[in-house]
PDB file as gemmi writes it, atoms N, CA and C in Angstrom:
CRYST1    1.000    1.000    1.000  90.00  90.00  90.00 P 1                      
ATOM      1  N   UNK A   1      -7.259  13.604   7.814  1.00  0.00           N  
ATOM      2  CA  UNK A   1      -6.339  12.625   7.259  1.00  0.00           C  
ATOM      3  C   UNK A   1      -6.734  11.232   7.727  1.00  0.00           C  
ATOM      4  N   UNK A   2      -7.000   9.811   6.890  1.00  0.00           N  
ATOM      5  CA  UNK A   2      -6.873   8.880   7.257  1.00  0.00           C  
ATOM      6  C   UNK A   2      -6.052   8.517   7.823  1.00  0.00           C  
ATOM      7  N   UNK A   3      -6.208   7.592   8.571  1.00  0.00           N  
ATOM      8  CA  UNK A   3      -5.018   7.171   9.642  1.00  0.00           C  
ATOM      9  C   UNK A   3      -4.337   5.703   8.959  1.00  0.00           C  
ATOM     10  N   UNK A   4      -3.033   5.607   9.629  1.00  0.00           N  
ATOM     11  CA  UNK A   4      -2.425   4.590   8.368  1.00  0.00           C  
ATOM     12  C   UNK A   4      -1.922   3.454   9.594  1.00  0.00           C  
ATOM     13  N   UNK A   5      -2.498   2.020   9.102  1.00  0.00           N  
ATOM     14  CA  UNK A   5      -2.052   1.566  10.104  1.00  0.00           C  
ATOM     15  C   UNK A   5      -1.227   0.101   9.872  1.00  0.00           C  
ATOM     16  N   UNK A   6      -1.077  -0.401  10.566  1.00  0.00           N  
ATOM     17  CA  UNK A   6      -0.036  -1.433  10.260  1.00  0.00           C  
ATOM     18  C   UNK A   6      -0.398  -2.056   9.037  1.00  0.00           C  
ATOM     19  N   UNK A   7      -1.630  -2.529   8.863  1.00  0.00           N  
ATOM     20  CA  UNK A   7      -2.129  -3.397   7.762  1.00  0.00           C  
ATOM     21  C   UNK A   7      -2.131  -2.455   6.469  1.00  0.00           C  
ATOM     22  N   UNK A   8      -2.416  -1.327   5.852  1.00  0.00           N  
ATOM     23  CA  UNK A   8      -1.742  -0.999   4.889  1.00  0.00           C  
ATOM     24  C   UNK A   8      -0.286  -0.932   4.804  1.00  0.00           C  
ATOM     25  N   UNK A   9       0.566  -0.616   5.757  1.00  0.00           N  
ATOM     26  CA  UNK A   9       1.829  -0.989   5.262  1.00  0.00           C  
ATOM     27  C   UNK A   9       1.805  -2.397   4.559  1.00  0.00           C  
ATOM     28  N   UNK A  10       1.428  -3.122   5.758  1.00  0.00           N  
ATOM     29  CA  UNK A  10       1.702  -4.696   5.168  1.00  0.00           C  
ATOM     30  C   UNK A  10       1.482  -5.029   4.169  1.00  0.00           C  
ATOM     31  N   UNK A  11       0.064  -4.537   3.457  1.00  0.00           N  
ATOM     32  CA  UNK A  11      -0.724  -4.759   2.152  1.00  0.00           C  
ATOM     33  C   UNK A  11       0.014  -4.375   1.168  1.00  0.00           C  
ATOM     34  N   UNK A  12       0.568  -3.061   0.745  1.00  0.00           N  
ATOM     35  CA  UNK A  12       1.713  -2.343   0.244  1.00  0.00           C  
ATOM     36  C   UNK A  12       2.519  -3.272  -0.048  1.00  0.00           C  
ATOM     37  N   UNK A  13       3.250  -3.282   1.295  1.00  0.00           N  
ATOM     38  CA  UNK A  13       4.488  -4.083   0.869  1.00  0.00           C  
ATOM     39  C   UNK A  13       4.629  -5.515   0.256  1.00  0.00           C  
ATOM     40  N   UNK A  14       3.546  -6.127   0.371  1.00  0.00           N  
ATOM     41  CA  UNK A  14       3.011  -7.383   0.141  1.00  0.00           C  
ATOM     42  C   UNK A  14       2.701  -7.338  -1.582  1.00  0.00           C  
ATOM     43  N   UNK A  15       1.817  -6.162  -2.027  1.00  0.00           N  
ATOM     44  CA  UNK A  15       1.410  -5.919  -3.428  1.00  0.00           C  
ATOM     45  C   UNK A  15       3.369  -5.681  -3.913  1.00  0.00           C  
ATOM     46  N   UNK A  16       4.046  -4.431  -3.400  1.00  0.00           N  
ATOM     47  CA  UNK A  16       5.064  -4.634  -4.092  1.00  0.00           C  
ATOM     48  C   UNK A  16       6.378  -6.027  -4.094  1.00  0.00           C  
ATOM     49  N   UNK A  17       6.162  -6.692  -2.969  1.00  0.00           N  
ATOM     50  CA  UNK A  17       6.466  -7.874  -2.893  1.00  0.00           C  
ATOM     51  C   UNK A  17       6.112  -8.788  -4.047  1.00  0.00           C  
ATOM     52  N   UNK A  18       5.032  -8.739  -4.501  1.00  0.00           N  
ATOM     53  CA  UNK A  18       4.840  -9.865  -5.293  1.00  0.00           C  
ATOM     54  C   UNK A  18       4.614  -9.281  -6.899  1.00  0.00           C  
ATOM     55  N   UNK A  19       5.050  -7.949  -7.032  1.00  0.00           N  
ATOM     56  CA  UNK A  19       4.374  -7.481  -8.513  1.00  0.00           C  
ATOM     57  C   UNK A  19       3.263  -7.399  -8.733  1.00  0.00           C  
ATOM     58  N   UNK A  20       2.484  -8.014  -8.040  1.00  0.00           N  
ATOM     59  CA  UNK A  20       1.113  -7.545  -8.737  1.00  0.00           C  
ATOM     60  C   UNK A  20      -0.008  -7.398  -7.733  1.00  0.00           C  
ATOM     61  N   UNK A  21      -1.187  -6.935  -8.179  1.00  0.00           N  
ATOM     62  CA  UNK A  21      -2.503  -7.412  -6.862  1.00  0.00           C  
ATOM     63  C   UNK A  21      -2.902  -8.567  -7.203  1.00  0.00           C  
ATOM     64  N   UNK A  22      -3.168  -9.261  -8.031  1.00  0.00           N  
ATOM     65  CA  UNK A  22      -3.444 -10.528  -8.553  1.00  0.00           C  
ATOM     66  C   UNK A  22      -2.749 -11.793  -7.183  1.00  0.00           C  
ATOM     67  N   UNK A  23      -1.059 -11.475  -7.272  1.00  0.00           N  
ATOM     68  CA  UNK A  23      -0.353 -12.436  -6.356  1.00  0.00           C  
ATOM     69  C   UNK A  23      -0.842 -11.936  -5.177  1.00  0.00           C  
ATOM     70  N   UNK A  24      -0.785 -11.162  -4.378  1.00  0.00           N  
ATOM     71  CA  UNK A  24      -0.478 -10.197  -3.753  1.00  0.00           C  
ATOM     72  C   UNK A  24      -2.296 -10.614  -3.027  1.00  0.00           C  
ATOM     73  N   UNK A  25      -3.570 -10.765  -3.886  1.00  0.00           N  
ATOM     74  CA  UNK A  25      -3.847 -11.347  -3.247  1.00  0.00           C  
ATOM     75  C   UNK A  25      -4.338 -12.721  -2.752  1.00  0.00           C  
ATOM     76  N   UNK A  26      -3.699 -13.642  -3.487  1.00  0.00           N  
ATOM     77  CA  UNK A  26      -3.606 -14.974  -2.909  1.00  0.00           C  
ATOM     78  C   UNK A  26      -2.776 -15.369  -1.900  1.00  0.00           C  
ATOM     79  N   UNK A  27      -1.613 -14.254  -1.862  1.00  0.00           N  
ATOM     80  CA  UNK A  27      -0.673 -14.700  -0.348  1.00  0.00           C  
ATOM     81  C   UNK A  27      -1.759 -14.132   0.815  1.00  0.00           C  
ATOM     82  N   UNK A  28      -2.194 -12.993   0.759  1.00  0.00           N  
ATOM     83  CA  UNK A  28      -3.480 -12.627   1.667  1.00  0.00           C  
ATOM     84  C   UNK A  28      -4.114 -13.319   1.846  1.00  0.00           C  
ATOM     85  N   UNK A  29      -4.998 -13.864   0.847  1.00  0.00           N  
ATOM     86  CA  UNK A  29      -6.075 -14.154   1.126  1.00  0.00           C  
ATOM     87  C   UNK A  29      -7.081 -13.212   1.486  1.00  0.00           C  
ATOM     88  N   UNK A  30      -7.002 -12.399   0.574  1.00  0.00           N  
ATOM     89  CA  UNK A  30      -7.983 -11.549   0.874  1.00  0.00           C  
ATOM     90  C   UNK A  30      -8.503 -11.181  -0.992  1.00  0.00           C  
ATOM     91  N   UNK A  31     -10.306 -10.733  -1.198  1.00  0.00           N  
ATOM     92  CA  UNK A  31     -10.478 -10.622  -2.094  1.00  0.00           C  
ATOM     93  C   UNK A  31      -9.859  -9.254  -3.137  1.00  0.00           C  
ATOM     94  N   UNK A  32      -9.596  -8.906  -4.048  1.00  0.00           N  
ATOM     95  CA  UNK A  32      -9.059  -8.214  -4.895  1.00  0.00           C  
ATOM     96  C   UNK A  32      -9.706  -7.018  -4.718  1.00  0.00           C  
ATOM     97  N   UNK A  33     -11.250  -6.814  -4.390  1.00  0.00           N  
ATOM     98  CA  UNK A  33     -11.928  -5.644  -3.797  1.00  0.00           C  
ATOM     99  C   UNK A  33     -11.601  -5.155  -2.740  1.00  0.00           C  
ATOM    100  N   UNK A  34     -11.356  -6.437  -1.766  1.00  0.00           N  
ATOM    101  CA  UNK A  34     -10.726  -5.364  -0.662  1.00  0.00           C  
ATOM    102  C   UNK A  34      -9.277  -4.830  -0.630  1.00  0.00           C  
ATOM    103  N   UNK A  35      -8.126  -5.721  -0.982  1.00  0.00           N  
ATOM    104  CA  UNK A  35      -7.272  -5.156  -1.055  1.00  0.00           C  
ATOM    105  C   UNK A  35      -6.968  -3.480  -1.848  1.00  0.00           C  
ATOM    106  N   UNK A  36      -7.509  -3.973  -2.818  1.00  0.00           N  
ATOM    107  CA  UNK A  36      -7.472  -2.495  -3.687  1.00  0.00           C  
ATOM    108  C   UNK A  36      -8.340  -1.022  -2.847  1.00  0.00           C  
ATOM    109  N   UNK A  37      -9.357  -1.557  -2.533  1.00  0.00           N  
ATOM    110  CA  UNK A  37      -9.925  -0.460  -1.250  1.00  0.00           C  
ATOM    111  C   UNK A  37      -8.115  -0.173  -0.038  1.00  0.00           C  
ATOM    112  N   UNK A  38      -7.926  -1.171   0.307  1.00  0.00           N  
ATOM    113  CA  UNK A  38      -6.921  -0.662   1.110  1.00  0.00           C  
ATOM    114  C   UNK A  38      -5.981   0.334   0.913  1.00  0.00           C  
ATOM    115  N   UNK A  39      -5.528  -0.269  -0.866  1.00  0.00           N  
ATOM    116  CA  UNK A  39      -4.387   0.531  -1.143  1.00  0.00           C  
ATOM    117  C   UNK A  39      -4.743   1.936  -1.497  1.00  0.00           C  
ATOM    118  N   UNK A  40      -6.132   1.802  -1.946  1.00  0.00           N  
ATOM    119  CA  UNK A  40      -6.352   3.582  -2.222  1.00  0.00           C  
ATOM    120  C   UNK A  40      -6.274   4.458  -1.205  1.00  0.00           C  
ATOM    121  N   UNK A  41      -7.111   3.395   0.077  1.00  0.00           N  
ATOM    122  CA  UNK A  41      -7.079   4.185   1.283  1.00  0.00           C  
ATOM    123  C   UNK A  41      -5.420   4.981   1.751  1.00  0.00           C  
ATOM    124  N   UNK A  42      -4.556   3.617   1.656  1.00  0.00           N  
ATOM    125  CA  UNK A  42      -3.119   4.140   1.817  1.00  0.00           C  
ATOM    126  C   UNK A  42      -2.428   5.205   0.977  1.00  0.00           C  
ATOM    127  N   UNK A  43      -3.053   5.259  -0.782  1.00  0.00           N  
ATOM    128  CA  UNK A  43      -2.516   6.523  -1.063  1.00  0.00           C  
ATOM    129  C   UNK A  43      -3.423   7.793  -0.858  1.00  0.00           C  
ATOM    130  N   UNK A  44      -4.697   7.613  -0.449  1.00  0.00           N  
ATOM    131  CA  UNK A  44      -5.672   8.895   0.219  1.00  0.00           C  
ATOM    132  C   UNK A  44      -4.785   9.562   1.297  1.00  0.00           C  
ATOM    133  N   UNK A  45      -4.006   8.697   2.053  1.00  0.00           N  
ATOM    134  CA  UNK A  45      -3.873   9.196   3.468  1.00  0.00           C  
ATOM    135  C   UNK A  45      -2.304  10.191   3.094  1.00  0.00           C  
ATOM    136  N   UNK A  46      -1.687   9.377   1.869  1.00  0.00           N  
ATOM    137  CA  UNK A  46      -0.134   9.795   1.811  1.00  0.00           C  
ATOM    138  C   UNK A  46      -0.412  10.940   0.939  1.00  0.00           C  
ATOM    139  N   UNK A  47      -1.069  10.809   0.594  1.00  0.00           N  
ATOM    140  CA  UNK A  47      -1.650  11.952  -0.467  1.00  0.00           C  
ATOM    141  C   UNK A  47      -0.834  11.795  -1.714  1.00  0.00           C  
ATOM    142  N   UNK A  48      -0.503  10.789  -2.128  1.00  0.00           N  
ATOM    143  CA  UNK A  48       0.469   9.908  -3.475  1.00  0.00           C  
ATOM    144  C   UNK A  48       0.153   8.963  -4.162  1.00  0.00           C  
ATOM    145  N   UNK A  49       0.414   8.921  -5.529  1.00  0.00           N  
ATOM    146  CA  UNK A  49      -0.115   7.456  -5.875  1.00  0.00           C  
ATOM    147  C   UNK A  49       1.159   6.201  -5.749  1.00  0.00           C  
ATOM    148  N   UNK A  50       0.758   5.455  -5.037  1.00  0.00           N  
ATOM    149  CA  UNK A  50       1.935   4.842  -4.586  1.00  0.00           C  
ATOM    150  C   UNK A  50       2.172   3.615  -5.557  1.00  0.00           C  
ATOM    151  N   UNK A  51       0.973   2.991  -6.675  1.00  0.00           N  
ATOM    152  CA  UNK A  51       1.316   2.297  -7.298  1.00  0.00           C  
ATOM    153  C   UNK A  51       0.556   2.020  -8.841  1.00  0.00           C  
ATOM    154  N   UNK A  52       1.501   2.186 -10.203  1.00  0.00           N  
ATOM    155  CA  UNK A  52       0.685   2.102 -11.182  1.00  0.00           C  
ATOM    156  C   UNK A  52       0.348   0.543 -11.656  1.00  0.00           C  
ATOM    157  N   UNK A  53      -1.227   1.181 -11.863  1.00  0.00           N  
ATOM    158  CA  UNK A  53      -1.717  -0.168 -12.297  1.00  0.00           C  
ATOM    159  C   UNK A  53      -1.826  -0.351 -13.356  1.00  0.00           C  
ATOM    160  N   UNK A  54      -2.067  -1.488 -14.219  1.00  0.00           N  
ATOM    161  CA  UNK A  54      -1.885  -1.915 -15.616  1.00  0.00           C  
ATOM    162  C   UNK A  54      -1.911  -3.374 -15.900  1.00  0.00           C  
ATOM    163  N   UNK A  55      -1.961  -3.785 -17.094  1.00  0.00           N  
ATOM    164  CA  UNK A  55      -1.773  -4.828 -17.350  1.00  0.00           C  
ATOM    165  C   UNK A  55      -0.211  -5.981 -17.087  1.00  0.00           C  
ATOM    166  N   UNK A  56       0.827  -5.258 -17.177  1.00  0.00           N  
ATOM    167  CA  UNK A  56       2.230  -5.254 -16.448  1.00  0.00           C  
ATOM    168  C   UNK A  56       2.135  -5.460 -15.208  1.00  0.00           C  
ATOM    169  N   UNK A  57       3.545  -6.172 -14.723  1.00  0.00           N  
ATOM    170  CA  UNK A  57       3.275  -5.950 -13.400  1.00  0.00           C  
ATOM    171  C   UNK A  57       4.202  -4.608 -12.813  1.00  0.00           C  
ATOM    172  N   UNK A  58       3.474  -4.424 -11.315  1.00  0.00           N  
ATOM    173  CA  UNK A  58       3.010  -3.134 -10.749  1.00  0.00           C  
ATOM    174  C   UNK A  58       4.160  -2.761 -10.886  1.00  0.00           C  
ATOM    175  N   UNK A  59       4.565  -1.205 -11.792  1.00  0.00           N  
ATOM    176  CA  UNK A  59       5.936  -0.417 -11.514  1.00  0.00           C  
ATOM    177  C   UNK A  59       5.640   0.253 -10.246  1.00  0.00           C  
ATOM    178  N   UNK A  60       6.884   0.535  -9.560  1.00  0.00           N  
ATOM    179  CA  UNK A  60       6.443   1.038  -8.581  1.00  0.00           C  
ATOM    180  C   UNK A  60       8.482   1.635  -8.127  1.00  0.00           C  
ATOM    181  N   UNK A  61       8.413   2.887  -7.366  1.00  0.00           N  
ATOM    182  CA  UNK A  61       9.304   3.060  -6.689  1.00  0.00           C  
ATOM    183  C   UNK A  61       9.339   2.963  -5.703  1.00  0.00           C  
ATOM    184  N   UNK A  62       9.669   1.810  -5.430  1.00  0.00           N  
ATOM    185  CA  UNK A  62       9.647   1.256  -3.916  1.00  0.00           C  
ATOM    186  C   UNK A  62      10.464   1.186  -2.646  1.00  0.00           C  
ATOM    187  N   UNK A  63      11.481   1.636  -2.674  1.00  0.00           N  
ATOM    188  CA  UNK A  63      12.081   2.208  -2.000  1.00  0.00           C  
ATOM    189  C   UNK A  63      12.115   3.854  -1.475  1.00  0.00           C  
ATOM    190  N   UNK A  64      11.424   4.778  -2.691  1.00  0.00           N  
ATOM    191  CA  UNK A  64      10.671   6.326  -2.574  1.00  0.00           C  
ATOM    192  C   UNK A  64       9.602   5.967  -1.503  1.00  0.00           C  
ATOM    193  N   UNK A  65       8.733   5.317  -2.049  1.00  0.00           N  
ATOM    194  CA  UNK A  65       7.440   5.039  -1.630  1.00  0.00           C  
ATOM    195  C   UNK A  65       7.063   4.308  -0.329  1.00  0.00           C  
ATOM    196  N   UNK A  66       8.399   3.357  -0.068  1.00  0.00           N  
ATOM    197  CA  UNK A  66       7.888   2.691   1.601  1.00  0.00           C  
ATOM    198  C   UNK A  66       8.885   3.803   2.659  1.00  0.00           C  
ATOM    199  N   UNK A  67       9.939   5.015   2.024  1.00  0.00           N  
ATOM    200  CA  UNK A  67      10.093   5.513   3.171  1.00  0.00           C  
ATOM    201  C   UNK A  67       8.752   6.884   3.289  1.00  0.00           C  
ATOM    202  N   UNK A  68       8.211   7.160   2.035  1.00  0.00           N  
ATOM    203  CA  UNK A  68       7.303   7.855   2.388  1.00  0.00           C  
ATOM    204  C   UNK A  68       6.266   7.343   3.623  1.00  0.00           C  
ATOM    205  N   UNK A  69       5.736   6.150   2.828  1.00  0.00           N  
ATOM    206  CA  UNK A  69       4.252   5.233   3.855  1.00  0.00           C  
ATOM    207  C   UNK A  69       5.326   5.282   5.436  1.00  0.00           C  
ATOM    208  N   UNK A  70       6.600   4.899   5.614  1.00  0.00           N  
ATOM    209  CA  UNK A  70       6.746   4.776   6.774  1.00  0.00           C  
ATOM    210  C   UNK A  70       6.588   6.384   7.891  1.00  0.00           C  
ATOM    211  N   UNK A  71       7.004   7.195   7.026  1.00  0.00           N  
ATOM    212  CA  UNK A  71       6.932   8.402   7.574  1.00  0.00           C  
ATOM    213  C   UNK A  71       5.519   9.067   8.183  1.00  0.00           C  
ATOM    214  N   UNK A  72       4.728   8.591   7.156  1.00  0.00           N  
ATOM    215  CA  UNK A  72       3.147   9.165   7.308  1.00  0.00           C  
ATOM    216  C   UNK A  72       2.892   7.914   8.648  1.00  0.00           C  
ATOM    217  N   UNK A  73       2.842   6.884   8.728  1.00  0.00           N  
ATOM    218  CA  UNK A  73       2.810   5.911   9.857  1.00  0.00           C  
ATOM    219  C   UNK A  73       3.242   6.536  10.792  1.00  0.00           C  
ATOM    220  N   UNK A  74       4.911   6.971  10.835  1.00  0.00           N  
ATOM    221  CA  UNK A  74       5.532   6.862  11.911  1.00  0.00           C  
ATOM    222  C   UNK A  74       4.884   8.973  12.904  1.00  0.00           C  
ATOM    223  N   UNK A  75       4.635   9.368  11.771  1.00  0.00           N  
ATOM    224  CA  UNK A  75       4.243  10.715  11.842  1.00  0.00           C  
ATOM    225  C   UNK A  75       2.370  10.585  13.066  1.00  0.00           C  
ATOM    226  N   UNK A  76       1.464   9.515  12.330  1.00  0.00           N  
ATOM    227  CA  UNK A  76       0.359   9.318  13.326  1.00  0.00           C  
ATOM    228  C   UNK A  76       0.615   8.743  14.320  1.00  0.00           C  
ATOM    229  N   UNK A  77       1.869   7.457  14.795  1.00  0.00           N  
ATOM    230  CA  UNK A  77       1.736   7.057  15.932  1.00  0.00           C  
ATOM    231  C   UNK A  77       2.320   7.821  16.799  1.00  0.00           C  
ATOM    232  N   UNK A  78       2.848   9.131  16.258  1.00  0.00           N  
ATOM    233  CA  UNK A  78       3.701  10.093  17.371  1.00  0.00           C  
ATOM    234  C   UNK A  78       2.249  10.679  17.762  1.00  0.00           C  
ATOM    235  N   UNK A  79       1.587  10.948  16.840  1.00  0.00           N  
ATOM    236  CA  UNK A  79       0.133  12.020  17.200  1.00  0.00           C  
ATOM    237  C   UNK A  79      -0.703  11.125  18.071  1.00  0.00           C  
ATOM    238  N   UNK A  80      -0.451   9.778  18.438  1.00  0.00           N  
ATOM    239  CA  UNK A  80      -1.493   8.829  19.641  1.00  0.00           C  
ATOM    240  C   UNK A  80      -2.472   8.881  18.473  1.00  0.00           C  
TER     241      UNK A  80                                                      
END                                                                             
């Protein structure tokens, strides 16, 4: 299992924060390649797709979906 660590939460919450990866990454500052590497990484690890992409901005159940990511988080920092 990938390990999930603060910065995909943040990234997550940041993409559903702003609707899209587009916004999402100019508040970063980070390029659109990497972010999107992140977020796959984050649904590799949850084993979920945590957000559909499209021309729209991002639907997402986001309140399902950040207590999942918190669980899988809170589940590795118990494992050290």
């Amino acid at each position: 299992m990938i390990p999930i660590n603060y910065h995909h939460l943040y990234y997550f919450w940041t993409v559903a924060r702003s609707g899209s990866i587009a916004a999402a990454t100019r508040r970063l500052y980070l390029s659109q390649p990497a972010l999107s590497g992140q977020l796959k990484a984050l649904e590799r690890a949850c084993r979920a797709r945590l957000l559909e992409r499209g021309r729209q901005l991002l639907r997402r159940h986001a309140r399902q979906l950040w207590k999942l990511t918190q669980k899988a988080h809170l589940r590795d920092l118990c494992r050290g």
